[in-house]
C-alpha positions in Angstrom: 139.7 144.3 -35.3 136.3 142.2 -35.0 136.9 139.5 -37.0 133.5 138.3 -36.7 132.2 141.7 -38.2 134.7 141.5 -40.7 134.0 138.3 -42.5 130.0 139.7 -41.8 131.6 142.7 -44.4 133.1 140.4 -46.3 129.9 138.1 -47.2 128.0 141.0 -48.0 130.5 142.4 -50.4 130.9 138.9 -52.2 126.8 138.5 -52.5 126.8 142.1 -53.7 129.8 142.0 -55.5 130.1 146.2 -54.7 131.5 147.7 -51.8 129.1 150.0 -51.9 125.7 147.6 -52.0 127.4 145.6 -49.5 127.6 149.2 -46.9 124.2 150.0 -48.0 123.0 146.6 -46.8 125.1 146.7 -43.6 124.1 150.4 -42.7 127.9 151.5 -43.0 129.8 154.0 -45.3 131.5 151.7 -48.1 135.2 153.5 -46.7 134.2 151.5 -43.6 133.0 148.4 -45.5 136.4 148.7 -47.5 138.7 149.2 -44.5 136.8 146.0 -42.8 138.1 143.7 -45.6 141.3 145.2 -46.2 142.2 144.5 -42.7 140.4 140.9 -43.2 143.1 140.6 -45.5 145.5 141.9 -43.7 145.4 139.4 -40.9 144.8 136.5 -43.0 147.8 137.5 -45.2 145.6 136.6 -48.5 144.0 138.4 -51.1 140.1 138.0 -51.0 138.8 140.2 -53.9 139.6 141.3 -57.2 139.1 145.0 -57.2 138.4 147.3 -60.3 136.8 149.9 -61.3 134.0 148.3 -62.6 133.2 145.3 -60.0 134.4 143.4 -57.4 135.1 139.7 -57.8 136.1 137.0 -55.5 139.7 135.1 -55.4 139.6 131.4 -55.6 140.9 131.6 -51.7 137.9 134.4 -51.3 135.6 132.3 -53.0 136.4 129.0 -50.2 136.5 131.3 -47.6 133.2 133.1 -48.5 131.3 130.0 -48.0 132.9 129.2 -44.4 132.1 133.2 -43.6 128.5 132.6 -44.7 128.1 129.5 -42.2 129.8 131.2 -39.2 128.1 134.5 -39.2 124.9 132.6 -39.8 125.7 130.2 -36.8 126.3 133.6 -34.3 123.6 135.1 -35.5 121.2 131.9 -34.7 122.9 131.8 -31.2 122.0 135.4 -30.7 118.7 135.1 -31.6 117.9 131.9 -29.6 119.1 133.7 -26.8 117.0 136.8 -27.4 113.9 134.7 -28.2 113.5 132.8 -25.1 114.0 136.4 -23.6 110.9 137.5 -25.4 109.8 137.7 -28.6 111.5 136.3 -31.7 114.0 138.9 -33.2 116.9 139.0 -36.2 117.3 138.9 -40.1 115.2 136.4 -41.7 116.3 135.3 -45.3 113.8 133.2 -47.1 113.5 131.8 -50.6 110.4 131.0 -52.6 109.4 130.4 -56.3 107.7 133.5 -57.8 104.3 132.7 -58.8 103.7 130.5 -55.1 105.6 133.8 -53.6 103.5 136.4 -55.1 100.0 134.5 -54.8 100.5 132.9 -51.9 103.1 133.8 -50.1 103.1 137.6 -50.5 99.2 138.4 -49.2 100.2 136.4 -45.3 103.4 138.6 -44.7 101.9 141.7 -44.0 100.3 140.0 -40.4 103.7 137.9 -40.1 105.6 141.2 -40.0 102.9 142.7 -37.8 103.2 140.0 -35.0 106.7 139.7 -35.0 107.6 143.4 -35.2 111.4 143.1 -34.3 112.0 140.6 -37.4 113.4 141.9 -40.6 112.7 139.7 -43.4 115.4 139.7 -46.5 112.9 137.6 -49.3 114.0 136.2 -52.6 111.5 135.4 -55.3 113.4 133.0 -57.8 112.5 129.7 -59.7 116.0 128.6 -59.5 117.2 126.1 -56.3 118.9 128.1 -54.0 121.7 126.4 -51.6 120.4 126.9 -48.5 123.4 126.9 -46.5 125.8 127.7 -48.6 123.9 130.9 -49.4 123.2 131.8 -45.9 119.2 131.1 -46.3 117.1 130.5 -43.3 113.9 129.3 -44.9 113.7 127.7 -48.6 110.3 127.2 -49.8 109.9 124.5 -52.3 107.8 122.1 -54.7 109.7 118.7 -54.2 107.8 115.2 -54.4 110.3 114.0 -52.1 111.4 116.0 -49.5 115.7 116.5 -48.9 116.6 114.4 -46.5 119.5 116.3 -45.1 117.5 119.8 -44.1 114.2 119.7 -41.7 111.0 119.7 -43.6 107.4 120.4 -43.2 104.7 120.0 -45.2 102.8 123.9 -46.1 100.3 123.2 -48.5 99.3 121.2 -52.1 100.6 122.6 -55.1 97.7 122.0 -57.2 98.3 122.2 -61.4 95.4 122.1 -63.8 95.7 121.2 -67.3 94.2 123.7 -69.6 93.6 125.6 -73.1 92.3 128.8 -74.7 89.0 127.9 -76.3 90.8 128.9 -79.8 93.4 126.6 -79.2 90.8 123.7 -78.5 88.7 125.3 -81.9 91.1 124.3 -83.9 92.6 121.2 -82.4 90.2 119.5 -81.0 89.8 118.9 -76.7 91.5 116.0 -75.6 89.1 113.3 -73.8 91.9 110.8 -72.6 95.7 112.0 -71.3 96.9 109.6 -74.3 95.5 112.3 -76.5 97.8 114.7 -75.5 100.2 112.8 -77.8 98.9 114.5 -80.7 98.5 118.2 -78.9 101.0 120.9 -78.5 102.2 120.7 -74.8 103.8 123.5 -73.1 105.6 122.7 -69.9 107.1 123.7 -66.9 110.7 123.0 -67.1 111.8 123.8 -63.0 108.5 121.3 -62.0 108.5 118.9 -65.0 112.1 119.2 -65.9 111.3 115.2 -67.9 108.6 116.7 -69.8 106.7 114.2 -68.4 102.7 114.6 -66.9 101.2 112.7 -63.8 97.6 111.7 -64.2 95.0 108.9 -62.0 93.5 106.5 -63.9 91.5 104.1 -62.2 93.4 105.3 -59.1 97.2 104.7 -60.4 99.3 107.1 -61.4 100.0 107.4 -64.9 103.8 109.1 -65.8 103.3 110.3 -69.8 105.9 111.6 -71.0 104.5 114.5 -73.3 106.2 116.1 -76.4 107.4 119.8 -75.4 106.9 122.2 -78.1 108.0 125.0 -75.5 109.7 125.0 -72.3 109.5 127.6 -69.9 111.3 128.2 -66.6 108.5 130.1 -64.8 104.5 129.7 -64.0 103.4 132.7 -65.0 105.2 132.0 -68.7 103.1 128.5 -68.9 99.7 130.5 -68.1 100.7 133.1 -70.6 101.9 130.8 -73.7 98.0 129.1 -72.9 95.9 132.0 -72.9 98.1 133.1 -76.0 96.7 129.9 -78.1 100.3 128.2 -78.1 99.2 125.1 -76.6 97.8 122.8 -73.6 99.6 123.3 -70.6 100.0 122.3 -66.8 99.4 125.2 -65.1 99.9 125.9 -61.8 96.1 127.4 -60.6 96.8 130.2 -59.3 98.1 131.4 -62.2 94.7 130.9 -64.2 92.2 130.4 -61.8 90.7 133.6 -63.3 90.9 133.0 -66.6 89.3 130.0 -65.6 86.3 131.4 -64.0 86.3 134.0 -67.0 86.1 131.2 -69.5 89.3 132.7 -71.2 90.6 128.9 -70.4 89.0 125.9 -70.2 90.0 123.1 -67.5 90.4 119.9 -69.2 90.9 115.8 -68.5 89.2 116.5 -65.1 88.5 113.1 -64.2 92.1 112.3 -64.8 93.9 115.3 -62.5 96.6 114.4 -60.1 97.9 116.7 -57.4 101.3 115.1 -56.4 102.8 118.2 -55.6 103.6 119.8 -52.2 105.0 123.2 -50.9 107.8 122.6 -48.5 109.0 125.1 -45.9 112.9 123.6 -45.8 115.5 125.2 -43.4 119.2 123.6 -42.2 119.1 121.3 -38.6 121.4 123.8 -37.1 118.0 126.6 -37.4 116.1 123.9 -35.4 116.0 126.2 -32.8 116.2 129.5 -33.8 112.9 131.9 -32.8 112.1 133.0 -35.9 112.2 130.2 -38.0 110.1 128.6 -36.1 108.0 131.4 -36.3 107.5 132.1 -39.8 107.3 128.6 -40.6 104.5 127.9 -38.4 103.1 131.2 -39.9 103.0 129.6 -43.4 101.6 126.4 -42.3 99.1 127.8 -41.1 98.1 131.1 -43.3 99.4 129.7 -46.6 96.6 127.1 -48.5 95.8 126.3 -52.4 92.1 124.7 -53.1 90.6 123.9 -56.0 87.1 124.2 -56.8 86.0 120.5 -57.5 89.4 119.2 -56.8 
């Protein structure tokens, strides 16, 4: 038996949590996929999986031992492909993770030439607001909005992550427009939970930083909810700008407390210190850096 494919089976049956999803991923028939981790078992003389009808689940031994499977099959895998990339040109399964709205505004529209150049790269992508474990869940790349970078993973710096904070023109009709960020305190304030999980707003003022805490009257886990609850008349909200830049240019939403606007946000391209010298990290992470940007018009 190849132990090393095995426990490849394995992972891909406990992230799929089917047999079958796991051989479609793996290009195998799931009687393969099945035989695989029964004789995983086998020679490990534990049960892995729950099996039903219905699903498959992981053991509390499956559960410990998927995380070590994850981390070795990811540490061959980087070995092969730093061999094959100082042989030519980078190669292998990239898995990257990015929040939605930066994914599908930014990200998205600069994969098409990544994929082009690097032609024997697959790329497995995952669009999510929530925090992903990089290593634990086998991710190559994590992109993320942080103020302060994790110290224990490699970081670089992609782009600002500019928010703007803004309301319909009903919404300011019949509430009035806020002049000063202290007004806010008397406005309906929609926020951004997985950026501004303290309800709480960064603004300059007379070049400090101001930290106001704001009263939520909604939180939502996603950019595109913000932008939607503000064009809707809900409230004021930070919204990330690409989300409303235009409805912004439309007039549908007017910009407000301009003179007050802090950008202390950054996208970060985040990958483990054992991926230091894999090919195609370094590939598509010098591809974002350089492809991926966010202005603002009078920023």
């Amino acid at each position: 038996m190849d132990t090393l494919e095995a426990m490849r089976v394995f992972a891909a049956v406990a992230e799929q949590e089917s047999f079958s999803g796991a051989a479609r991923q793996l290009g195998m028939s799931t009687a393969l996929a099945s035989k695989k981790v029964g004789q995983l078992e086998e020679q490990l003389g534990a049960r892995l999986l729950n099996r039903t009808t219905r699903r498959v689940s992981l053991t509390e031994l499956g559960a410990a031992y998927r995380d070590r499977c994850v981390a070795i099959v990811a540490e061959a895998d980087d070995a092969h492909d730093m061999v094959r990339s100082r042989q030519g040109a980078p190669r292998g399964a990239l898995k990257v993770a990015a929040p939605r709205a930066f994914g599908e505004d930014v990200l998205m529209p600069s994969l098409g030439s990544f994929l082009s150049a690097y032609p024997e790269i697959t790329l497995d992508l995952t669009l999510d607001e929530r925090r992903v474990d990089i290593v634990g869940e086998g991710y190559d790349v994590a992109v993320r909005v942080d103020d302060m970078p994790d110290s224990s993973l490699i970081v670089r710096r992609v782009t600002s992550f500019p928010f703007v904070i803004c309301a319909s023109p009903a919404y300011l009709e019949a509430h009035g427009v806020p002049e000063d960020p202290h007004d806010l305190r008397t406005h309906t304030c929609i926020v951004l939970s997985s950026v501004s999980p303290t309800a709480q707003w960064n603004f300059n003022v007379a070049g400090e930083v101001l930290r106001l805490p704001v009263e939520a009257r909604v939180r939502a886990n996603t950019a595109r909810s913000v932008a939607q609850l503000v064009r809707d008349g809900v409230g004021v909200g930070l919204c990330l700008w690409s989300t409303v830049e235009e409805d912004l240019e439309s007039g549908a939403l007017v910009r407000l407390l301009r003179p007050y606007e802090h950008y202390d946000r950054s996208i970060y391209a985040a990958y483990p210190h054992s991926k230091h010298l894999s090919g195609k990290v370094r590939a598509f992470v010098d591809h974002l850096i350089a492809t991926c940007h966010v202005e603002v018009p009078g920023a």
